[in-house]
Structure formats: C-alpha cells, structure tokens
ChimeraX commands (.cxc) that place a marker at each C-alpha (Angstrom):
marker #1 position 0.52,-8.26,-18.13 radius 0.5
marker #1 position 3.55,-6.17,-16.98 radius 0.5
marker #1 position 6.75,-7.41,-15.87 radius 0.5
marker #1 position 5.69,-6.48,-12.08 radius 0.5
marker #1 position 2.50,-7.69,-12.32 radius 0.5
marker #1 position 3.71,-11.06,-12.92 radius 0.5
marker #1 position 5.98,-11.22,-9.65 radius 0.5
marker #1 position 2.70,-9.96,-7.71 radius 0.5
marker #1 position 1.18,-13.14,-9.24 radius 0.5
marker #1 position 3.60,-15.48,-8.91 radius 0.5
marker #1 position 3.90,-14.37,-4.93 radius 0.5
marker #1 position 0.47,-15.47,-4.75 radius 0.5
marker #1 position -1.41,-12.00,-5.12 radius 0.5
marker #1 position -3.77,-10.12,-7.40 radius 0.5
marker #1 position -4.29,-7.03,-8.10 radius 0.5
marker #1 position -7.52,-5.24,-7.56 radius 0.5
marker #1 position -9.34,-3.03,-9.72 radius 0.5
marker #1 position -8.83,0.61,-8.83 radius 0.5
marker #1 position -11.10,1.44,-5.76 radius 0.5
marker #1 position -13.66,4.26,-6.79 radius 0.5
marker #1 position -12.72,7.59,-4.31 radius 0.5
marker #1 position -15.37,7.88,-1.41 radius 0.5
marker #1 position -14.37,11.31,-1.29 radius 0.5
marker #1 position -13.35,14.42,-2.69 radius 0.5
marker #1 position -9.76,13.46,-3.93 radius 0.5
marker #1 position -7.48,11.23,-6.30 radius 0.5
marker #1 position -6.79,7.97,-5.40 radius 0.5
marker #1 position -3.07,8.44,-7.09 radius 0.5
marker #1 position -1.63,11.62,-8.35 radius 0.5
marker #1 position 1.56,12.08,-10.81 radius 0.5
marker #1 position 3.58,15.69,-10.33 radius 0.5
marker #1 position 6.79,15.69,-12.91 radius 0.5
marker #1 position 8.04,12.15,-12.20 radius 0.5
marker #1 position 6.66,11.33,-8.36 radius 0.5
marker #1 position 3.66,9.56,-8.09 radius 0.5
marker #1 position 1.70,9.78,-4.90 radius 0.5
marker #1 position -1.30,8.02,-3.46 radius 0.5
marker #1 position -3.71,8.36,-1.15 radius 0.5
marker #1 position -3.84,6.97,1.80 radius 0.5
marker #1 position -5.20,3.19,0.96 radius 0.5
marker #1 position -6.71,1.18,3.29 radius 0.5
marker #1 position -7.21,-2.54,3.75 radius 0.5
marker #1 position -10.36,-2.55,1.86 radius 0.5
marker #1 position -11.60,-5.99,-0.84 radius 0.5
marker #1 position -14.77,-5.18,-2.85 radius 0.5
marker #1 position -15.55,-2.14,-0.38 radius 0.5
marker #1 position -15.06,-3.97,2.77 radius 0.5
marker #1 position -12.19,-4.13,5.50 radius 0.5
marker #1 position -10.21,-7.66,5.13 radius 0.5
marker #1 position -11.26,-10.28,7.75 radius 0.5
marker #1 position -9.36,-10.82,9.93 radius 0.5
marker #1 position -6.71,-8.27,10.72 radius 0.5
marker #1 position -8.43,-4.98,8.53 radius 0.5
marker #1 position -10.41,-3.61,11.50 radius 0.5
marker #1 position -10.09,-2.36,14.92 radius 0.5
marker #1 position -6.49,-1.63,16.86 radius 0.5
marker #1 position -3.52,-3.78,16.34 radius 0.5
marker #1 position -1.67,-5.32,19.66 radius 0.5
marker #1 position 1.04,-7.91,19.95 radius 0.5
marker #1 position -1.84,-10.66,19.55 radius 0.5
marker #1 position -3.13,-9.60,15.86 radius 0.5
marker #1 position 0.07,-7.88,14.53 radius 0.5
marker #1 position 0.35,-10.37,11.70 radius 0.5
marker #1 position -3.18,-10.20,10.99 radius 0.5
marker #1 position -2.69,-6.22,10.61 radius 0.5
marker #1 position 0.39,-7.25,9.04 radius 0.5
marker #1 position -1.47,-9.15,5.94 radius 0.5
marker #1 position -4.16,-6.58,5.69 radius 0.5
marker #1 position -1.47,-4.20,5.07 radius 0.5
marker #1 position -0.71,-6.24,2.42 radius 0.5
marker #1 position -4.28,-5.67,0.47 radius 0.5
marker #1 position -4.09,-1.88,1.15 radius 0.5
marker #1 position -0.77,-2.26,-0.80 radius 0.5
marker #1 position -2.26,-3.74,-3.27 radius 0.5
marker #1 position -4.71,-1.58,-3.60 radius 0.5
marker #1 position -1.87,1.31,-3.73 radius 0.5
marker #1 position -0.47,-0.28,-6.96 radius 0.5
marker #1 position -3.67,-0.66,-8.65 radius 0.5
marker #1 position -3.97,3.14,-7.60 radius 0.5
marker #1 position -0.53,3.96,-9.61 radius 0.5
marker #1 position -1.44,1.25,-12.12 radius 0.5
marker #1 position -4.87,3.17,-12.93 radius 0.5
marker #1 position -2.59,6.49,-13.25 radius 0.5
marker #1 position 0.49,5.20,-15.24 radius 0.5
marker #1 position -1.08,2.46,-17.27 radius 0.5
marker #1 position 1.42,-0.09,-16.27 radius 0.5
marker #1 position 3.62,-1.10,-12.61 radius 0.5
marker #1 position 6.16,-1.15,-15.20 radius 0.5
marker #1 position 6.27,2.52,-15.30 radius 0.5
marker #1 position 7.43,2.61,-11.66 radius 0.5
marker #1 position 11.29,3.42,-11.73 radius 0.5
marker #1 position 11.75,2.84,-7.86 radius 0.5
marker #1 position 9.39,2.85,-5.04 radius 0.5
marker #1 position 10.48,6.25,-2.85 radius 0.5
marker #1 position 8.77,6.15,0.21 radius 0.5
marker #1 position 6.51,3.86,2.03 radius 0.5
marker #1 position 4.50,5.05,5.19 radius 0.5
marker #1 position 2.28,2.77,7.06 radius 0.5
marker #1 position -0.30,4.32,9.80 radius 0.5
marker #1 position -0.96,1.90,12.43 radius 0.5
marker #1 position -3.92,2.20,14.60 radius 0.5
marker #1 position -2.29,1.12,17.74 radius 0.5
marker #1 position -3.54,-0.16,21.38 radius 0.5
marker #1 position -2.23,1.48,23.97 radius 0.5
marker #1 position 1.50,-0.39,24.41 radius 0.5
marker #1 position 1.89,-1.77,21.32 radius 0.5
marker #1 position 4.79,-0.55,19.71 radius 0.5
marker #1 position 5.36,-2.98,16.82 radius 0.5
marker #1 position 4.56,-0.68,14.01 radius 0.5
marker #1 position 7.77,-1.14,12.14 radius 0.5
marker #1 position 6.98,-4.53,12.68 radius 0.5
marker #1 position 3.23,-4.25,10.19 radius 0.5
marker #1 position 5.32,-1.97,8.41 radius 0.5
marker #1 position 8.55,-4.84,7.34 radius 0.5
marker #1 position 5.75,-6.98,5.78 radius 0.5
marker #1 position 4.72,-4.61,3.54 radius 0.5
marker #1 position 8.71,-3.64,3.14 radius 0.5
marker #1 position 9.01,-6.93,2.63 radius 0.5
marker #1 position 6.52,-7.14,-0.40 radius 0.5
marker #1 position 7.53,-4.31,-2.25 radius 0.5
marker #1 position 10.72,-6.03,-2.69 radius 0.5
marker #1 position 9.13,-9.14,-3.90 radius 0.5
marker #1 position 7.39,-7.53,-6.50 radius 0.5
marker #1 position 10.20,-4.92,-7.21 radius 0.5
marker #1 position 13.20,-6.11,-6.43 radius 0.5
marker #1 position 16.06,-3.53,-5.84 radius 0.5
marker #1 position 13.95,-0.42,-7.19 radius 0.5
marker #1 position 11.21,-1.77,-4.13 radius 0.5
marker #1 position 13.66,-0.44,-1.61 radius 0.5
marker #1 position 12.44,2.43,-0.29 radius 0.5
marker #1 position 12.56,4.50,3.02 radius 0.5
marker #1 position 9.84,3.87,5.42 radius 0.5
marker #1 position 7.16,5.74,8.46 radius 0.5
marker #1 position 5.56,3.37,10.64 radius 0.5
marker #1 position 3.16,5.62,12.64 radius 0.5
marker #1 position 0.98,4.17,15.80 radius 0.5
marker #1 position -2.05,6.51,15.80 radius 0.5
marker #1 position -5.28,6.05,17.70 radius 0.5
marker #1 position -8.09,5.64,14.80 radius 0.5
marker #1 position -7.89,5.42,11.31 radius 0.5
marker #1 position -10.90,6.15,9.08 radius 0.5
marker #1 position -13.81,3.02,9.17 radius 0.5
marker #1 position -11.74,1.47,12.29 radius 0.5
marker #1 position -9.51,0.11,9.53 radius 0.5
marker #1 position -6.18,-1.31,11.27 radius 0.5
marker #1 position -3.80,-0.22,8.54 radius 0.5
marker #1 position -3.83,2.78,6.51 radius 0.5
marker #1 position -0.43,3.74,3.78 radius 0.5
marker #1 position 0.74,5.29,1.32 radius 0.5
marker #1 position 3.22,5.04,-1.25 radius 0.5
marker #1 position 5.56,7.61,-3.32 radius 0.5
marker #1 position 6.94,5.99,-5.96 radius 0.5
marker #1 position 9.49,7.89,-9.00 radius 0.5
marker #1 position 7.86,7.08,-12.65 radius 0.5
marker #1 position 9.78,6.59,-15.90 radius 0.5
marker #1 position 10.33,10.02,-17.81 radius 0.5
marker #1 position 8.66,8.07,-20.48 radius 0.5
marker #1 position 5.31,7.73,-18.72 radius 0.5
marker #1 position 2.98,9.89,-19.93 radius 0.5
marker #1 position -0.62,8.15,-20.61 radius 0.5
marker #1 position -2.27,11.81,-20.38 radius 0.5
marker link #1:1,2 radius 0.2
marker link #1:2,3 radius 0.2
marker link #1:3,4 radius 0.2
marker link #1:4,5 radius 0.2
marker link #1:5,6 radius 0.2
marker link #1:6,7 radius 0.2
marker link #1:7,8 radius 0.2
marker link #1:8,9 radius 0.2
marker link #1:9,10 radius 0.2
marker link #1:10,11 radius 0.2
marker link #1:11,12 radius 0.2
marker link #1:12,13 radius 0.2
marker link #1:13,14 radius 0.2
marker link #1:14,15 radius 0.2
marker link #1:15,16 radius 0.2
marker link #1:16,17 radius 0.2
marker link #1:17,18 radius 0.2
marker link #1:18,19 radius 0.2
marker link #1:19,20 radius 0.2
marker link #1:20,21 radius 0.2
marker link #1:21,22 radius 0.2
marker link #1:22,23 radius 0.2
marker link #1:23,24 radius 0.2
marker link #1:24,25 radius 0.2
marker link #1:25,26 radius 0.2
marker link #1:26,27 radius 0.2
marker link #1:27,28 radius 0.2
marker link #1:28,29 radius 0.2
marker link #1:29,30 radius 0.2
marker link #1:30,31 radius 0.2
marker link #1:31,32 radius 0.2
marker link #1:32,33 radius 0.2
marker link #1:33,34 radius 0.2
marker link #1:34,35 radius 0.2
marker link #1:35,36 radius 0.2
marker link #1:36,37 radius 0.2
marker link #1:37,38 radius 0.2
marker link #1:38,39 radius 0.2
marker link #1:39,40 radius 0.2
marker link #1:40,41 radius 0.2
marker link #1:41,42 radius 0.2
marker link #1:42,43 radius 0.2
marker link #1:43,44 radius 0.2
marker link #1:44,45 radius 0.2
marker link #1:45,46 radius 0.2
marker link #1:46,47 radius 0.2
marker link #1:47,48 radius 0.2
marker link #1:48,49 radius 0.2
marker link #1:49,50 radius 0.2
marker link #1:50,51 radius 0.2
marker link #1:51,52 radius 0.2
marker link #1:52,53 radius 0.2
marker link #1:53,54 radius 0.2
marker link #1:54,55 radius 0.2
marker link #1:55,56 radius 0.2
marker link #1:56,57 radius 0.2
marker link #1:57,58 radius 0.2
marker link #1:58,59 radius 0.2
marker link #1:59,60 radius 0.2
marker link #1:60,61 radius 0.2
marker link #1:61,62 radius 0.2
marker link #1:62,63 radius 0.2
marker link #1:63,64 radius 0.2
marker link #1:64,65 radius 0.2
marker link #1:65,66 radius 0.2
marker link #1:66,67 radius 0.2
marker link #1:67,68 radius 0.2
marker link #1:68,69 radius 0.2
marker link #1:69,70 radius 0.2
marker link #1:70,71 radius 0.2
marker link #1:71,72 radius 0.2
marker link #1:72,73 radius 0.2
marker link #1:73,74 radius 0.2
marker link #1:74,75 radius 0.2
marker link #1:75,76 radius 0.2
marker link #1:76,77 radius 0.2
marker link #1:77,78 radius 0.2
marker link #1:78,79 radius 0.2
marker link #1:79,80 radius 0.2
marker link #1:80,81 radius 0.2
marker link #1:81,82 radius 0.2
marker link #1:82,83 radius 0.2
marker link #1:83,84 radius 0.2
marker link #1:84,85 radius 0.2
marker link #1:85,86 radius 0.2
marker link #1:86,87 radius 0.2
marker link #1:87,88 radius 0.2
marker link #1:88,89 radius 0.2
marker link #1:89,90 radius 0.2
marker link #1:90,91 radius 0.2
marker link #1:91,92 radius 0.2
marker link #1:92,93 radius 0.2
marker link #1:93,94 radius 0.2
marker link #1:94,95 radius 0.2
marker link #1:95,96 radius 0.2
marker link #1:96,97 radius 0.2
marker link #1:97,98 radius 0.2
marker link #1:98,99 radius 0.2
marker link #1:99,100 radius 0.2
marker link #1:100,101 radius 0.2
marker link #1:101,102 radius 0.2
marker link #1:102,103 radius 0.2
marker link #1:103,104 radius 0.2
marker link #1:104,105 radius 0.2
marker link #1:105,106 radius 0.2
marker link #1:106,107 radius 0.2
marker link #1:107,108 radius 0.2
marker link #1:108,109 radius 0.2
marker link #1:109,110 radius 0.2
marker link #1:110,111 radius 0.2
marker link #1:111,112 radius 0.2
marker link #1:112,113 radius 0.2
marker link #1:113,114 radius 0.2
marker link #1:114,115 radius 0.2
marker link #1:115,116 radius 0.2
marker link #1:116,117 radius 0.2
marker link #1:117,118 radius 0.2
marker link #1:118,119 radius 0.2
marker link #1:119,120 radius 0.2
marker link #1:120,121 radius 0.2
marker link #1:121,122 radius 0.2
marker link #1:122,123 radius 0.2
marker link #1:123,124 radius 0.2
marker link #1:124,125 radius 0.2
marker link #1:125,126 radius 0.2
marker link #1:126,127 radius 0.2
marker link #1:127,128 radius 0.2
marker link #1:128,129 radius 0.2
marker link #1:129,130 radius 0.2
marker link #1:130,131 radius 0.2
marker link #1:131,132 radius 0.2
marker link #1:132,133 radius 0.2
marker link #1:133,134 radius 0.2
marker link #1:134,135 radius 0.2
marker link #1:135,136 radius 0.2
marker link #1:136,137 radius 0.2
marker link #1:137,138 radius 0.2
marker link #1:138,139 radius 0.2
marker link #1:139,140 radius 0.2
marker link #1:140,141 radius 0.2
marker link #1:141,142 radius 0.2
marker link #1:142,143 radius 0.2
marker link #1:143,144 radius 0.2
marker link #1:144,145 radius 0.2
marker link #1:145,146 radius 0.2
marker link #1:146,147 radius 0.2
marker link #1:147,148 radius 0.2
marker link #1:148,149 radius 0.2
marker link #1:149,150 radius 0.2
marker link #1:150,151 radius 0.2
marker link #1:151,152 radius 0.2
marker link #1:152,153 radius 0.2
marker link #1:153,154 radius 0.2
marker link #1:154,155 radius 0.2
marker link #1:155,156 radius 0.2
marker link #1:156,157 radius 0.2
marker link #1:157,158 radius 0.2
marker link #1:158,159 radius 0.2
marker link #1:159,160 radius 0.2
marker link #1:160,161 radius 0.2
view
C-alpha cells in the first residue's frame, strides 16, 4: 500500500475500486505530467451515498453534501490510482473543482467544497493544496448532489504505459 493510501486509511477511509465508465469517456486521463479526471460523482457500488448524494443541497443538508463529496473524492483517486498505478505518483494536487447542485439561495458551495479541501490535505499534506471552483448549478447528472474533479501534476517518473 502506498504512502498516501495509508493516510486515506488511517483518516478513516477506503478507497474504492475504479468505477467502470457509464459512458463514452476515461474516467482519468494523463497528458505529459497533468492528470485529469472526470467528473466523479458521489457514487458506492453504483449507487448515490445515503444521505447527502442525491437531490439539491441547502443550508439544512450542506454537511451531508459535504461527506458525499467526500466519496466522489475518493472515487477521483481511485480514478488516478487506476491510471498511475500508485497515489504515490501524485506530485501535488493542482486543481480541485466541486459542482454543487444548489437550491435556489443557497450559496454555501465553497462551504461542500472546504471539506473536500480539507481532505486532500489529510491525505496529501502540503502537495494537497491546491486551487479550488465551487460551482452552484441546477442539476447534476442522476440528481447526484456533488459532482468534481481533480487535476493533479504526476511524477516525471510515472509511466505505467
């Protein structure tokens, strides 16, 4: 088990195995030394997370929306894990941007967003700070609360292909 992959664990998380595409696309993709993923959502063995991974986010279920943004995250890494071979790989998460699928008001995204923020560091440390979109939309693909996506720089030295 990687050096990253050990903080996830010891913060109390696992990670997933890589979610199968639903679609026509790559879950992560690696161009020179950027990795990019797809937009992940809040999904555990193909369904949205109970409570807090479906329908609009408001001041009552932010934290709810909050910790399902936390299992799309995961699912993120397992997405760069899948593509890199190890977390390890990662030399610094870039950017982090979290789509919100907001009730009319709210306007706590960056709020969803910190938690995840907040998590990247934990597993990371320094090389988990990153800059950051939180984005209130109106729908997000299977009423899913949360949808983001990470761009993280990989190692020179990463090359599994």
């Amino acid at each position: 088990m990687s050096h990253i992959e050990d903080n996830i664990v010891r913060s109390g998380f696992r990670l997933p195995p890589p979610a199968v595409p639903v679609g026509f696309y790559l879950p992560a993709l690696r161009v020179g030394d950027i990795v990019y993923t797809s937009g992940q959502l809040p999904l555990k063995d193909g369904k949205l997370v109970e409570p807090g991974g479906k329908g609009k986010v408001n001041e009552i279920n932010q934290h709810d929306a909050t910790t399902a943004a936390g299992t799309a995250l995961l699912n993120a890494l397992a997405a760069i894990k899948d593509l890199t071979g190890s977390l390890d790989a990662i030399e610094r998460i870039v950017k982090l941007t979290v789509y919100v699928a907001s009730e009319s008001y709210f306007s706590g995204q960056h709020l969803v967003a910190n938690g995840v923020s907040s998590l990247l560091f934990e597993f990371f440390g320094e090389k988990g700070r990153h800059v950051r979109s939180a984005v209130g939309v109106a729908e997000l693909p299977l009423d899913a609360s949360v949808e983001l996506e990470l761009i993280a720089a990989c190692k020179p030295s990463c090359n599994p292909e």
